[in-house]
N, C-alpha and C positions, 0 to 999 in steps of 0.2 A: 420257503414255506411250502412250495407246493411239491418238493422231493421229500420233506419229511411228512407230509399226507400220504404220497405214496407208499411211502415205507408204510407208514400205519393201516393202509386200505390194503398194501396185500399182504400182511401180518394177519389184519383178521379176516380175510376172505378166504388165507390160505388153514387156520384156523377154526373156521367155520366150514371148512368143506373136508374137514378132515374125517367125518364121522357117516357123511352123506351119501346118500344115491349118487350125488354128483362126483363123490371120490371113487366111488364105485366102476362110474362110468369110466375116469379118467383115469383107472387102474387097468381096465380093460383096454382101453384106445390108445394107451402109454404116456409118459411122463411128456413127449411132443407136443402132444394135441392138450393137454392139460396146462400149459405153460401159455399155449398161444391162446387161449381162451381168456385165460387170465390178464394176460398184459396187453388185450382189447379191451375187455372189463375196466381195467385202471385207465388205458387212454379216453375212455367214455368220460370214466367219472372227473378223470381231469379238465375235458372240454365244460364238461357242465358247472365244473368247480370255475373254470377261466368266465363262463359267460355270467353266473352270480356275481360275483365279482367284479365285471363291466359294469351292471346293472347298478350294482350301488353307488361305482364312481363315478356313472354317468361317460364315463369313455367310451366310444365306438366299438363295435363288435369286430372281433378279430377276424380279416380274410382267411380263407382257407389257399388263398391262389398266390404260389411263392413268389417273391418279388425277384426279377433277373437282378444279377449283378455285374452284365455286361452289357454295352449299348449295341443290340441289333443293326443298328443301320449306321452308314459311317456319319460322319460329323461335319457338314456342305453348308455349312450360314449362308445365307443369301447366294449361292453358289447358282450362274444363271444355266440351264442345260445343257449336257454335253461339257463338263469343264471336268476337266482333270487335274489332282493337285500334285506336286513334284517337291520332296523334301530330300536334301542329299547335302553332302561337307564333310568334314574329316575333324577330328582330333588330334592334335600335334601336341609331343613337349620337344623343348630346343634345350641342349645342356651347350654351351659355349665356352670355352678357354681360350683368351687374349688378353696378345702379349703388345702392349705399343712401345715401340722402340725411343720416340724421342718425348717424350712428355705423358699429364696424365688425360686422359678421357673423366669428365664429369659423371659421377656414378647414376644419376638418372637421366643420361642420355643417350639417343635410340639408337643411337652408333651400337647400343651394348647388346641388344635386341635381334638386330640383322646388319649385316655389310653396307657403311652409308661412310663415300669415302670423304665427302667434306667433314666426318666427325672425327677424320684421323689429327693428334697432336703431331705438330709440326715445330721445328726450330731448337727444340732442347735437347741439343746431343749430347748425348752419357746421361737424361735423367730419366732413363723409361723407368714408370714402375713396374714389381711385380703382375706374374700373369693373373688373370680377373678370373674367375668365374661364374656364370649367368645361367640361370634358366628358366622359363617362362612356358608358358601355352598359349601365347598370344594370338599365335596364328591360327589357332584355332577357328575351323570356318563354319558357315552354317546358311545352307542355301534354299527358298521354299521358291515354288513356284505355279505358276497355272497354264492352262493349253485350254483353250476353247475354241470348239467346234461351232463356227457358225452356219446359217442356212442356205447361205449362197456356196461352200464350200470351203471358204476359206478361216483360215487359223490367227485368234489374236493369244497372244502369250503374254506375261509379265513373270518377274524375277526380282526376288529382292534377295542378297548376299552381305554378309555382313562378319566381321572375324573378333578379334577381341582385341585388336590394337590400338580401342580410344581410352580416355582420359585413365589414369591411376583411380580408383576408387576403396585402397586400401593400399597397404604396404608390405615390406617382405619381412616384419617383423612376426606378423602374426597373418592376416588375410590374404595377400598375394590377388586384389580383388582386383578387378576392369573391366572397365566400359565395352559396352560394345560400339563398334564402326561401321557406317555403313560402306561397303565396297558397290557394290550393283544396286539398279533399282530403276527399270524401264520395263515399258511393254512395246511389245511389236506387234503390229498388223501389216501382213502383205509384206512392200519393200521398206516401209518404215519403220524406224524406231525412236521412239522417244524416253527420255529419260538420264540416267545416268549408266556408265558404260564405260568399256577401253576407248579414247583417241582415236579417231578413224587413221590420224598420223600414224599407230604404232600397229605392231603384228604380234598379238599376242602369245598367236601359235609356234612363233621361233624363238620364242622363250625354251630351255633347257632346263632339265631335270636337277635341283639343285637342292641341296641344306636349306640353304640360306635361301631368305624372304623372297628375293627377286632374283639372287643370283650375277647375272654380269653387270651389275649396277652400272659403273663405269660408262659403257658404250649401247647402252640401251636406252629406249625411252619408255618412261612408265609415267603415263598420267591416265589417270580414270575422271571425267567430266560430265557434268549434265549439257546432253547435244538434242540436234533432230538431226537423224541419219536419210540419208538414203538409197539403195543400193538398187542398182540395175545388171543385171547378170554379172559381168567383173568387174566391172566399176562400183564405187560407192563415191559417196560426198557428203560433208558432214558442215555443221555450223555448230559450234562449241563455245562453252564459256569462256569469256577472255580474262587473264589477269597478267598485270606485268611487275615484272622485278625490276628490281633499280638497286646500281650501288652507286653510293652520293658519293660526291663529289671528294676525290683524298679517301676514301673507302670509309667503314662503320660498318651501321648496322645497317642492313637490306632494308630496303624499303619496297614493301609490296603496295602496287597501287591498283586500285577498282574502278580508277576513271576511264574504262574503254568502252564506248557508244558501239562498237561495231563488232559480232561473234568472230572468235578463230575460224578460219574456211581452211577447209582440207579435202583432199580429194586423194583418190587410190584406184591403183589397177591390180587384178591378181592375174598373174599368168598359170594355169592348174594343168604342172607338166605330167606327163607318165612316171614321171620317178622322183615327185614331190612337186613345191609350190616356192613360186615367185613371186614378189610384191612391191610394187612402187607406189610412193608416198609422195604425198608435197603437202606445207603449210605454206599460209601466209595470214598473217595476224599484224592488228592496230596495235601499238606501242603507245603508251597516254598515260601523260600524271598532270595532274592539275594540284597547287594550292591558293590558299586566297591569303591576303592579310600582306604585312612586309615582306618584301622580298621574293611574292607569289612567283610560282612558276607557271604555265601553260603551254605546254609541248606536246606533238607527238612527232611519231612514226612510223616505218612501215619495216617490219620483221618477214623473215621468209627463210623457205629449206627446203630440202630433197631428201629420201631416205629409201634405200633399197633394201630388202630383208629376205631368207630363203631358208628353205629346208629340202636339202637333198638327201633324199633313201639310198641304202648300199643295203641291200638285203634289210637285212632285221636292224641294220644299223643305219647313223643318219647322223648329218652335218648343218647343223644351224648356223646363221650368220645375219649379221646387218652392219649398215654403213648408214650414217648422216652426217649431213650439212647444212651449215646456213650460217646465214646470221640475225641475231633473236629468235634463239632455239633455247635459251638459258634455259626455263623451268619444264623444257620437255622430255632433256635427257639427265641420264644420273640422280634423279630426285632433285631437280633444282639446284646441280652443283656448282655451276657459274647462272651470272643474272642476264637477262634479256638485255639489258643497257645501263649506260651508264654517263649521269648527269654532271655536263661540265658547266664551264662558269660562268658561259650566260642562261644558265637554265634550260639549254635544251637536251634532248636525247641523244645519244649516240650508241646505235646497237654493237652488242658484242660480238664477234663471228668466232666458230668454233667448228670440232668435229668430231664424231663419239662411233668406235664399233666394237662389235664382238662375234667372235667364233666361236662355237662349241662341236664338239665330236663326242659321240652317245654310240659306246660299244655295248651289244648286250650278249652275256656270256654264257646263259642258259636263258629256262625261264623263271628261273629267281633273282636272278644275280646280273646289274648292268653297271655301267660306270659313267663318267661324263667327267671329261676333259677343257676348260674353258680357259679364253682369253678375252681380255678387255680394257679398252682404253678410251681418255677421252684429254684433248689439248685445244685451250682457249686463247685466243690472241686479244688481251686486254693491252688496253693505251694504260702504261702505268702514270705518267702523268694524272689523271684523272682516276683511277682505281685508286692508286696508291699501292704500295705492294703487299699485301695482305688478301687478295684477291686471286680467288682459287685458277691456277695457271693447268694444272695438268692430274691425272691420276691413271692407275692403271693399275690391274690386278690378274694373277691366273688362280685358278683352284682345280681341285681333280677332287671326286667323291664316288662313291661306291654303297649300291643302296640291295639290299638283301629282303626277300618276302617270301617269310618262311608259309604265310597263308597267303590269299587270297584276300587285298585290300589290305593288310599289314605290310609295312613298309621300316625298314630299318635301316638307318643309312650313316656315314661319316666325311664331313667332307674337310680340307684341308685348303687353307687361301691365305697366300701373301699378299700384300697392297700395298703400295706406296701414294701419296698425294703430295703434289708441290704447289705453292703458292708465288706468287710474282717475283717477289723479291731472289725467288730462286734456295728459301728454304722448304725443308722436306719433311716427312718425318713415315714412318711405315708400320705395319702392322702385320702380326701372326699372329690366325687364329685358328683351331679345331672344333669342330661343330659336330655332336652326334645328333641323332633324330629319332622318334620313333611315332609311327604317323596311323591311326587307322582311319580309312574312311568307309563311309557308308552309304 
């Protein structure tokens, strides 16, 4: 309505000044000054046309003062002074092809996901199926964080981290949807930290540049728990959540149990040499199941281990490594691929003993282009009387991969892994797989 008033108010304004002193004037001043006189003239009459028009609809009078369209100040909710916020994680897709040699893998199992060698089929020789292909953004990470300056000097921080490897929330027919995970989630003041975090048992930092999720699965330990840490120059010491695994009696299905009164205690030294880092470890954790009713059980035990881990520099390149032991170490190494203990016939515990390592060697070839060369293994001494044989005995994997960053934070890699996994009874079964990547982080 009010573009065709304009049309009409300068139709006859221009109409009405066609005969006039006023066109007179704007013949002499030029068609410039005649133009800009005019398209004042209709912005007036329009302001005055907009405020008749309030008046009668009783609407508010229109501000003359432009409304920003972006927020001046940053966005600090209850944010106490002096805090700083820390937002960082990467994007990953995984394209996977695997081939399992002796039997099939269950198509919604996280074997399919990343390298987990208790998901390898085992025992059916000549019936592999064909090779699978898989691909996801699971690992997709996302990490926020705070730093705060306090008054006496000193810095509290918290972290919460979290990837996309929880529940299915859609399928691969059409959504490809999931949950998110929480991986981290502690603040630390001073030599403390509370919350959830890596195992003070493990060293995160000699973990190797890998494809795949965790990489030497095998011979490493990967548990993340909610602890209270606390660290004195090279020492730390940790108190951690306890949980125990059980394989019943004649083997089945695991039994996790929650009956432990007493946290996991772990303690660590780091050695911080000139040409990289050394690190020794020790657990010692309560073993405990309880049930009530016939046939109750009420036992425990006492678990324990040692673990030595390092990374040594050769120029721009460097050699990762670890070694553990113990027994009742089940759910620390390889994702919980043998169990803590295991319940014989009068109901009590008997720990498993075992031992898990790996090597890696990280050549890098310019500064795009590195590789990483890894070894990894792990062998369990089960009482098959009591296991039964069905109870994971041993596994072992090498892989070699090769990661390409044509930019800065783009990462493109391929990596290549045989595995084999053997179970008591002394069958086996193995797996090839090919893994691309392509990763940005931010």
């Amino acid at each position: 309505m009010i573009k065709l008033r304009k049309v009409v108010i300068v139709s006859a304004m221009a109409t009405g000044m066609a005969g006039s002193p006023l066109a007179a004037r704007a013949a002499e001043t030029g068609a410039d000054e005649q133009q800009r006189k005019l398209e004042a003239r209709v912005e007036e009459l329009e302001r005055q046309l907009r405020e008749l028009t309030q008046k009668t609809s009783g609407a508010p009078a229109a501000t003359t003062v432009d409304t920003p369209t972006v927020q001046a100040k940053p966005i600090t909710p209850n944010a106490v002074a002096g805090t700083r916020f820390i937002y960082s994680g990467f994007v990953k897709l995984d394209a996977l092809w695997s081939d399992y040699q002796d039997g099939e893998i269950a198509d919604g199992s996280i074997g399919r996901d990343f390298y987990l060698p208790s998901t390898i089929p085992v025992g059916g020789v000549g019936v592999g199926e064909g090779v699978d292909f898989d691909s996801h953004i699971k690992q997709s990470r996302f990490i926020f964080g705070t730093d705060t300056d306090l008054a006496g000097g000193g810095l509290l921080s918290s972290r919460l981290e979290v990837d996309l490897y929880g529940s299915a929330l859609g399928d691969e027919r059409a959504t490809n949807t999931y949950g998110v995970q929480v991986r981290h989630a502690y603040l630390q003041y001073g030599r403390w930290l509370v919350g959830q975090t890596w195992s003070n048992f493990m060293d995160a930092t000699t973990l190797p540049e890998t494809a795949d999720f965790i990489g030497p699965t095998d011979g490493t330990i990967f548990v993340r728990e909610p602890m209270v840490r606390y660290t004195l120059g090279n020492w730390s010491f940790s108190a951690e959540n306890p949980e125990t695994t059980i394989t019943p009696l004649g083997g089945g299905t695991r039994i996790a149990s929650d009956d432990n009164n007493i946290p996991d205690l772990t303690a660590a030294y780091t050695w911080k040499l000139g040409v990289g880092t050394l690190r020794a470890a020790a657990l010692v954790r309560q073993l405990k199941y309880e049930t009530t009713g016939v046939g109750a059980v009420n036992d425990s035990t006492q678990g324990a281990a040692l673990s030595l881990a390092g990374k040594i520099n050769f120029g721009k390149h460097d050699l990762r490594f670890a070694i553990t032991g113990g027994a009742g170490l089940g759910r620390y190494v390889g994702v919980n691929f043998a169990n803590d203990a295991v319940l014989t016939a009068t109901g009590e515990l008997e720990t498993i003993s075992g031992w898990a390592a790996f090597a890696a060697w990280r050549q890098v070839w310019n500064d795009r282009v590195r590789s990483t060369l890894m070894v990894s293994a792990s062998d369990y001494d089960n009482d098959a009387r009591l296991t039964g044989g069905n109870a994971n005995k041993s596994s072992w994997s090498w892989a070699f991969n090769t990661f390409y960053s044509p930019l800065a934070k783009l990462d493109l890699g391929v990596e290549l892994r045989i595995a084999e996994r053997e179970i008591q009874s002394g069958a086996s079964g193995s797996m090839r797989r090919l893994q691309a990547v392509a990763r940005y982080s931010f």
